[in-house]
N, C-alpha and C positions, 0 to 999 in steps of 0.2 A: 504493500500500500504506500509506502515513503516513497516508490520510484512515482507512483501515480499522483504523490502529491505535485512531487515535484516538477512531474510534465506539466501538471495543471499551474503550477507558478510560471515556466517558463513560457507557455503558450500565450499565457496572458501578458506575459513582456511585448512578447513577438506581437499579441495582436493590438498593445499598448503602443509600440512602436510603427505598425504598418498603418493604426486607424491616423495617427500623428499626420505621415506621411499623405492619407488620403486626404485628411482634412485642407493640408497642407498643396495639397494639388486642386483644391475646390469641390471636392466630396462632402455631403454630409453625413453628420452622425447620427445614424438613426436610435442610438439609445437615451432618452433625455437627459438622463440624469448623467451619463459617461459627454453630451453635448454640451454640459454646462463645464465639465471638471476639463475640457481640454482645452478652454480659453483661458486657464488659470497657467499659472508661472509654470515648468516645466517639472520641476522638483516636485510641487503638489500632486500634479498628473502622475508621476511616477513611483510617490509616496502612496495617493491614492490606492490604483491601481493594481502594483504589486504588496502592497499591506493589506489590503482586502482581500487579495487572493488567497497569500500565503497565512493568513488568518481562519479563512472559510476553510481553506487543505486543509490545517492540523487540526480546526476542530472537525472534519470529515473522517480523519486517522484514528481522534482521538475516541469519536464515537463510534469507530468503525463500520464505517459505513461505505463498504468498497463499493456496492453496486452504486451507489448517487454519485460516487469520487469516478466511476467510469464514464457516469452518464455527462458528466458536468467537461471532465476533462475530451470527450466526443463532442461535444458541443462547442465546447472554444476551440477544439482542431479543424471544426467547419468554417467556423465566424474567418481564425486565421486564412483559411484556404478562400473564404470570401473575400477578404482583403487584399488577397494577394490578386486574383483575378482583376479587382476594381483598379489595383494597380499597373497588370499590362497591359489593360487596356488604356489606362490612359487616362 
């Protein structure tokens, strides 16, 4: 379960950093609350982002809860793989 916490932290970097990138090319961010936190200083966004991750993972380890920790970390591997498409496109 610690490796899955941990894809589930970095995937949310990855998609902390590509949604940056889309915003940054004229993309919006379709989650309201993640649309307000990405006009804020960088360090917030970042603070935000991966603390809320790596907070939600351990308590998913701690209450052991592999199947929601698989479901969540399958779902931020979409969002990323969505991000990257809105990326080569352009």
């Amino acid at each position: 379960m610690i490796r899955l916490a941990i894809a589930f932290v970095v995937l949310n970097s990855l998609d902390m950093s590509m949604t940056l990138l889309c915003v940054g090319n004229g993309y919006s961010e379709l989650n309201p609350i993640m649309k307000f936190i990405v006009t804020q200083p960088l360090y917030l966004v970042i603070l935000f982002k991966v603390g809320l991750s790596a907070v939600f993972a351990v308590a998913l380890v701690l209450l052991r809860l592999k199947a929601v920790l698989c479901i969540v970390v399958s779902a931020t591997l979409l969002i990323c793989i969505w991000n990257a498409v809105m990326l080569i496109r352009g």
